[in-house]
N, C-alpha and C positions, 0 to 999 in steps of 0.2 A: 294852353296845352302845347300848341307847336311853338311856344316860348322857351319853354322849360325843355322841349326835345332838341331844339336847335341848341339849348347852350350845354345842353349832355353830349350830345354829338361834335360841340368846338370843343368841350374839355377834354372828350376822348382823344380827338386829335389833339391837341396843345399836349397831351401826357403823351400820345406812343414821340411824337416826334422832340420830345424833352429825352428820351432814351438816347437820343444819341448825343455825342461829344461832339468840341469845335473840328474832330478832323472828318465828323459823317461816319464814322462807328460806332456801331452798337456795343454796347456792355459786352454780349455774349462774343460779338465779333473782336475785341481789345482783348478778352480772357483766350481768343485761341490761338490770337496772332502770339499772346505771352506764351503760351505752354507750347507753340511749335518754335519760338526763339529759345527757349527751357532748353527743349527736346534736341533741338541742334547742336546748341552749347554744351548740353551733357555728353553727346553721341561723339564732338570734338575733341574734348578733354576724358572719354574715357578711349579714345584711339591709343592701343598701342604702340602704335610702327613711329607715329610720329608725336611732337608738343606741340600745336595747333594753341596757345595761348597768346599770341597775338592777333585773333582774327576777331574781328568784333561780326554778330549777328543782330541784326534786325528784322522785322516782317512782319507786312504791309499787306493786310488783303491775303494771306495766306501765300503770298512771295516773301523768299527770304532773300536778304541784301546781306551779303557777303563782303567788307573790308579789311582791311591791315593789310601785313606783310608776311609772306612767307618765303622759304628758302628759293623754291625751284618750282617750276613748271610741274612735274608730279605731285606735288604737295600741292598745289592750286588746283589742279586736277581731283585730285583725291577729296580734298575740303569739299569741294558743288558735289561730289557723288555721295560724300556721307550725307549732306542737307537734305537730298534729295532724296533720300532713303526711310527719311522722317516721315509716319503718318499727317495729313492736312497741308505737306508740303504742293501747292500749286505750282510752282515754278523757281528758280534758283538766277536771281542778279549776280554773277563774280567778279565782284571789284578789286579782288587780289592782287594787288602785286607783289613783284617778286625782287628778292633785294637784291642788289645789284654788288657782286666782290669787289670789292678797292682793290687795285692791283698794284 
């Protein structure tokens, strides 16, 4: 009897800890990190004022990582305020740069 309970008890464990992926996320946690990278992405490209189409999003743990290239210091500014206005957003990485005029 305590055979049979000890290997119910290591399948249990062997299965929740089979849940997660090689980066230590859960299903659940990979599906929110997607829909607040969605949600970002959407919020950027439905922006009026400006075309935010070079900026790539990502996010890790409910941070979102901010890249590309944008025109100006305002428009880098403004990109981390829309992300950050996103529901599940925990915190906002800005790795923006800004492109530099050829003179």
């Amino acid at each position: 009897m305590k055979f049979t309970l000890g290997i119910l008890i290591s399948l249990a464990l062997m299965g929740s800890v089979a849940c997660q992926s090689m980066t230590g996320k859960t299903a659940g946690r990979t599906l929110s990190d997607a829909s607040i990278t969605a949600a970002v992405q959407t919020k950027l490209t439905s922006d009026k004022a400006s075309n935010f189409s070079r900026v790539d999003v990502d996010t890790e743990r409910g941070m979102v990582n901010l890249s590309g290239v944008v025109q100006s210091v305002e428009e880098r500014d403004r990109i981390a305020r829309l992300a950050r206005e996103v529901d599940g957003v925990r915190g906002v990485n800005n790795n923006l740069q800004i492109q530099s005029n050829p003179q």
